[in-house]
Structure formats: C-alpha cells, structure tokens
C-alpha positions in Angstrom: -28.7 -111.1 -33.9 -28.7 -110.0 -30.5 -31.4 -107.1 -30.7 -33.9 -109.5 -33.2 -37.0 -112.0 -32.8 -37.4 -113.7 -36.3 -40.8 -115.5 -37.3 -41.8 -117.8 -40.1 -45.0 -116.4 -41.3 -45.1 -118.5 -44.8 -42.4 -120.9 -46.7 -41.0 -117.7 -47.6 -41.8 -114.8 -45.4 -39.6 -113.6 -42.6 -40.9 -111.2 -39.8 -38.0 -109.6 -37.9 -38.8 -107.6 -34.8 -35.8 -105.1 -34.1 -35.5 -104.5 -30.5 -34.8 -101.3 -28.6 -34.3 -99.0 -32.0 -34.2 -95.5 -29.9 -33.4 -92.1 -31.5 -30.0 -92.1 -33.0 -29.7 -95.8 -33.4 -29.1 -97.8 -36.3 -29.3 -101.5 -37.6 -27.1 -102.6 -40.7 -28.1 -104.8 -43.1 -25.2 -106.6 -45.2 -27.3 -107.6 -48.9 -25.2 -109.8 -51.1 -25.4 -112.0 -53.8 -23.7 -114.5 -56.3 -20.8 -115.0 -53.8 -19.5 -118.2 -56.2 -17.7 -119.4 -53.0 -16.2 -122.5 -54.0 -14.9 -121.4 -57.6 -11.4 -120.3 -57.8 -12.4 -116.8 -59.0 -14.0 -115.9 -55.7 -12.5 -112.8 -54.5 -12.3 -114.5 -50.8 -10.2 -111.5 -49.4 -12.5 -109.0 -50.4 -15.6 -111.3 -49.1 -13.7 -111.7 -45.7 -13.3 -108.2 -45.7 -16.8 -107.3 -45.8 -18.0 -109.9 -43.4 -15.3 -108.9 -41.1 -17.0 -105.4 -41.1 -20.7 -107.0 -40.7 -19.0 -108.5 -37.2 -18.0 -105.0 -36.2 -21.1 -103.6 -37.1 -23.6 -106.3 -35.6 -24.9 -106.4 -38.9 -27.8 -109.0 -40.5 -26.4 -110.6 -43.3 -29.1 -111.5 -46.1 -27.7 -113.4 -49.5 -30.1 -113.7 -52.4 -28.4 -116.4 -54.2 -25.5 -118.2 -56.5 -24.0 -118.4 -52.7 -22.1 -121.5 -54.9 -20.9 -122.2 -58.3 -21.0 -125.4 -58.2 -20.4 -126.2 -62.3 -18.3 -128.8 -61.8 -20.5 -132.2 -61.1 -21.2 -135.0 -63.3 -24.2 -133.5 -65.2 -23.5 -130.3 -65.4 -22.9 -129.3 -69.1 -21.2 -125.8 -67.7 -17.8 -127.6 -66.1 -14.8 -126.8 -67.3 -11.5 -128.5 -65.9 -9.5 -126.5 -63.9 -12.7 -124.8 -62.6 -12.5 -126.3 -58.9 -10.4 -125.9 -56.3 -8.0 -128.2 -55.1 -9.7 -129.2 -51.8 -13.0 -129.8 -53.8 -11.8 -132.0 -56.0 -13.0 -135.1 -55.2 -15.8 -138.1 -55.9 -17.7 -135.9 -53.4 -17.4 -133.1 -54.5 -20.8 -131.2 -53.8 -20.7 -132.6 -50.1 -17.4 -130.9 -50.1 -18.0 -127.2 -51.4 -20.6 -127.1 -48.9 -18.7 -128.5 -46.0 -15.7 -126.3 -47.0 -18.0 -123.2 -46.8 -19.4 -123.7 -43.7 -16.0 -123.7 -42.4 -15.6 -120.5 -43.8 -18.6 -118.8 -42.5 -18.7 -120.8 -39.0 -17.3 -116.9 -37.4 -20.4 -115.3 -39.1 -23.4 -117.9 -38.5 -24.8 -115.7 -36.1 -25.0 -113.2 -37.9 -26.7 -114.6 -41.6 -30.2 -114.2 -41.1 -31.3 -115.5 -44.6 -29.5 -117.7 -47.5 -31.1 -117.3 -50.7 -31.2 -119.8 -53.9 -29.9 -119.0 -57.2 -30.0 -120.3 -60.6 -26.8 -122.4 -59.4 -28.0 -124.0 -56.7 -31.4 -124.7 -58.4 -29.6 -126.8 -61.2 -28.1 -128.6 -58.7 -31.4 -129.7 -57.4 -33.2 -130.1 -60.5 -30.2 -132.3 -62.0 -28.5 -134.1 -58.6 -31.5 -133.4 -56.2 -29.3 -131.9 -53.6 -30.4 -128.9 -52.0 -26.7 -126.5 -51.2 -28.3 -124.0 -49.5 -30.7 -126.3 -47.3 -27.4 -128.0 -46.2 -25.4 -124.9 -45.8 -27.9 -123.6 -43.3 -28.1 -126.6 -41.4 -24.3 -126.8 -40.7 -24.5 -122.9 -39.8 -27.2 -123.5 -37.7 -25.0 -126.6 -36.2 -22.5 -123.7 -35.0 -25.5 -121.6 -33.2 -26.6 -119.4 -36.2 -30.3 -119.4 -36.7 -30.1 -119.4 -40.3 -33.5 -119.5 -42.5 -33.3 -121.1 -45.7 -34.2 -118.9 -49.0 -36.1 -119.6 -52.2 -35.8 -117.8 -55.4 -37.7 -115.1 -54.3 -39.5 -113.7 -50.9 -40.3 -111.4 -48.4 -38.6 -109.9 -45.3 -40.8 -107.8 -42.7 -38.8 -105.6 -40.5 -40.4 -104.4 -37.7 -39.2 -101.7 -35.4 -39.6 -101.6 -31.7 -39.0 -99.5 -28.7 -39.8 -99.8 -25.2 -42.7 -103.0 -26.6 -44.0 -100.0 -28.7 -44.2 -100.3 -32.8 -42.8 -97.6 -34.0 -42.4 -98.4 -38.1 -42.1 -101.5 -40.2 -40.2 -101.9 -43.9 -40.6 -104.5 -46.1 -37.9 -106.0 -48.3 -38.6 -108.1 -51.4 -35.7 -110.4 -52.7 -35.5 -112.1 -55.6 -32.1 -114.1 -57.3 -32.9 -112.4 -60.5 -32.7 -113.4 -64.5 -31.7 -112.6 -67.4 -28.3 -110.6 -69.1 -28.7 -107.7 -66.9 -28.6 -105.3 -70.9 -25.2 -104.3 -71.5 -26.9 -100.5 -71.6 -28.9 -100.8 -68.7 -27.7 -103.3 -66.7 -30.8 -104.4 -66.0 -32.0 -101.1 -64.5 -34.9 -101.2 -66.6 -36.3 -104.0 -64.1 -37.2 -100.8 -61.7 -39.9 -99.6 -63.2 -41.7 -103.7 -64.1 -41.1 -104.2 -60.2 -42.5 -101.1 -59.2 -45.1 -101.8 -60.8 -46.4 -105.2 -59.5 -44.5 -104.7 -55.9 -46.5 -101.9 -54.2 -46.2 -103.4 -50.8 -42.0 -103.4 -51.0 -39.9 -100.3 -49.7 -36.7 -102.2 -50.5 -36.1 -104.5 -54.0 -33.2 -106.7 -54.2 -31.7 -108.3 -57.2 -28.6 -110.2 -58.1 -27.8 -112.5 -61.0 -26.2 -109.8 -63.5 -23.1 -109.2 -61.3 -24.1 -105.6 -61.6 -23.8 -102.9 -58.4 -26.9 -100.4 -58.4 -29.1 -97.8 -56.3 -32.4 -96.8 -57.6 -34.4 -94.9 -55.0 -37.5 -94.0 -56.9 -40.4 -91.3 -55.1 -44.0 -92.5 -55.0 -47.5 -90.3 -54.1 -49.2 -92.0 -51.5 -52.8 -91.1 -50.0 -53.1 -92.5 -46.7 -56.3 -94.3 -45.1 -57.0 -90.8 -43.6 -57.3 -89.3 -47.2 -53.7 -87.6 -46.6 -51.6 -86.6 -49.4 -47.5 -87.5 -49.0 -44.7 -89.2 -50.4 -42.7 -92.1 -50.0 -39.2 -93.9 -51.7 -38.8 -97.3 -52.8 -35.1 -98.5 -53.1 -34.1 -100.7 -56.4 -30.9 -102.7 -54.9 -28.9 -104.7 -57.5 -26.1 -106.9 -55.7 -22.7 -107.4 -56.9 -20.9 -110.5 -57.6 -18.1 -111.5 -55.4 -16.8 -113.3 -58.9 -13.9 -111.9 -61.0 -15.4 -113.6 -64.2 -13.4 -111.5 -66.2 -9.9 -111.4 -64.7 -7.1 -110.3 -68.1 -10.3 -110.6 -70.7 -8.2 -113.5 -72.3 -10.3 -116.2 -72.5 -13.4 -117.9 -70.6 -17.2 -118.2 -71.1 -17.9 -114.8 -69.9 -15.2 -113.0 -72.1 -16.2 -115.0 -75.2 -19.6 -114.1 -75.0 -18.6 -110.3 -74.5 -18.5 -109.6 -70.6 -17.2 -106.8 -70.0 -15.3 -106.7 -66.4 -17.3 -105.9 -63.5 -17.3 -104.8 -60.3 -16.9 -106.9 -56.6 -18.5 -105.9 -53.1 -21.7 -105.8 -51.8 -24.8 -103.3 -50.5 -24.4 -102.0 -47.7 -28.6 -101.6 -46.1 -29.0 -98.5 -42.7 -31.7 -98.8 -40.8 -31.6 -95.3 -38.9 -34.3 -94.0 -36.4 -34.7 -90.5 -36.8 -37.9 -88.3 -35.2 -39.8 -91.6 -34.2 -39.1 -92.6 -37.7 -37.1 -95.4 -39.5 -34.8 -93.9 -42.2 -33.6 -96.1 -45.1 -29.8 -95.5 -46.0 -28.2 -97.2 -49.2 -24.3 -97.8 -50.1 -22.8 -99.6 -52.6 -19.6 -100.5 -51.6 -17.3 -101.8 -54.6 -14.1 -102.0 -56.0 
C-alpha cells in the first residue's frame, strides 16, 4: 500500500487517503469473502491466482469474512471427519489453521488492508474464545503488512488526493452477511433493505451466500446548493472460494439442496476521470 495513509477513526471505521490519483490513474480494490482457507474444499489455485493478480496490480485487498472454516474443534457440532487437512490435524488444531494461513498469505501482507469476521470465526469465539482473525492479522502484520482487524460489519472511507488537494471521497459499507441467500434471488432482494437504511454508502458488500452479484442501482440527489443530479450505489455480493458442492453426491450443502456455485472474487476500479473518481465493478468467476 504504497500510495495510502490509513486511519482508525472508530473500532470499525477505516479512513484511507489515496495518494497522487491524477487523470487516467486507477486504484484496484480486490473484495472477497468466505475464502474457507484451511478446509480441503478451498479452491487454493484459483485463490493464488487472484492474489497473484492483486500483486501485479498493487491492489488493496479487503475480505469480509469466513476467511476460515474452522468446523472441526472440539465443540463444534458442524465437524465432520475427514473435513481437515492433513497438516491441521492436530491437538492444536486452531493455532494451526491460522499459522498455516499466514504462511500462505505472508507474499500478500502488504497488500490486505482489512480482514473481516464471519459467522465462522465468530463461533469460534463465542464457543473457544479465540479470536482467528485478530491472530491472523497480527502474524501478517509480523511480516510488515499493516493489517486492520474486521468486525461483522463496518465502514471504509476512501479518500482521493492529488497534489495535497481533495478531489472525491467513496464510502464502502461491509458486512459478512446472513441468511440462505433465496434460492430465486440469491439474496438480491437485500438491495433494496440496504438502500434503504445505508444512504451514506456508494459501495455495499456482502458475502455469506457464496453467491457472485452486481447491483448498481441510480439515486436522485439534491445537493446543499439546491442542485438536482444523480448518483449510483453498487450492491457487491462476494463469492466463495469453497467448492461445497463438488459431484452433488453427498455433504451438508447437497443434502439440504445446494445447488453448485460459483468461485472467484470482485474485482473493485477506482478510476479518476475529469477531476472525478469513477466506480468500476467486475465479477470475476468461474
């Protein structure tokens, strides 16, 4: 994070200051979710891929959540044998997802800007009282990230500067998510409740549902000046990085009538354009 300040404004609000943001330039954003890292249906070559790509494009890396499975301790009612990997499987075994992931995002510390917390990692606390992500973020940090530790939900200003100057801001509201996602609407339905009670956010992101979505949805604004325009808030819904699925032969997701869905992330263009930041929005799946 090279071209970016970062400050801690509340327990979970983020102020990043983007430096030297000229015309023509751009700032990626990598938005990802419900990685289940440590279970042995993590797509890990397609998750290397895309934070091989966040390297070459000096991208900001922001995960809202389920960075870990993490089913398989003694009082969770969800494990299942043969659910944990080899390496993991041991009397330590949360200490051990956790160090093991660090090891695999070590080449990328410095570029995570924020890990979130899921409902995985807050069962974990609630039933062992050990917080993943917290220790996650300190072992990246460890390796000269400069990590900030997620909730369930919060806020990321992004300010945009050139030559010391303010040129636009954009704020981004996360949250892990809840719920069955609908197997009609996959949760898009969620748009128009958010919209609703989110007025401040130009960018909403969800995970949870292991769904991939773009909703860009047009607002009237009136300005302080009595001036009539228009504006866009983007509806983000992050992908799983977790084939839960796999041949539809058997597991809790097939037996409760998961259909098979899709892996990647959300790819997140900050692009300045006539003094202007411009929001840009891919889903990148497969």
């Amino acid at each position: 994070m090279n071209n970016c300040e970062v400050e801690q404004t509340a327990r979970n609000v983020l102020v990043v200051s983007i430096n030297n943001i000229g015309k023509g330039k751009k700032q990626w954003v990598l938005l990802t979710s419900d990685r289940h890292h440590d279970s042995p249906y993590c797509d890990r070559e397609h998750e290397k891929r895309d934070l091989d790509v966040a390297l070459e494009r000096d991208a900001l890396i922001i995960d809202v959540g389920d960075m870990f499975c993490a089913m398989q301790g003694k009082y969770d009612p969800r494990k299942q044998l043969g659910d944990v990997r080899e390496e993991d499987n041991a009397k330590n075994y949360l200490d051990l997802i956790v160090e093991h992931a660090a090891e695999f995002y070590k080449p990328y510390a410095n570029n995570f800007l924020l890990i979130g917390r899921g409902n995985h990692e807050s069962s974990v606390l609630s039933r062992c009282g050990t917080d993943l992500i917290s220790n996650l973020v300190y072992r990246l940090n460890t390796f000269g990230g400069n990590v900030f530790n997620g909730f369930f939900g919060g806020w990321i200003r992004f300010l945009f500067h050139d030559n010391s100057i303010v040129r636009d801001s954009k704020n981004l509201k996360y949250f892990h998510g809840a719920g069955g996602g609908g197997p009609v609407t996959r949760g898009v339905i969620q748009t128009n409740r958010q919209s609703v009670y989110l007025p401040d956010a130009d960018i909403v992101v969800n995970g949870h549902t292991h769904d991939a979505w773009h909703v860009p949805i047009a607002r009237e604004r009136l300005s302080n000046k009595g001036t009539l325009g228009s504006d866009v808030i983007h509806h983000i819904r992050t992908p799983a990085y977790k084939r839960d699925y796999r041949d539809g032969a058997e597991g809790w997701h097939v037996e409760r009538w998961g259909p098979p869905k899709l892996t990647g992330c959300v790819w997140l263009c900050f692009k300045c354009i006539n003094r202007k930041i411009e929001i840009e929005v891919s889903v990148d799946v497969e």
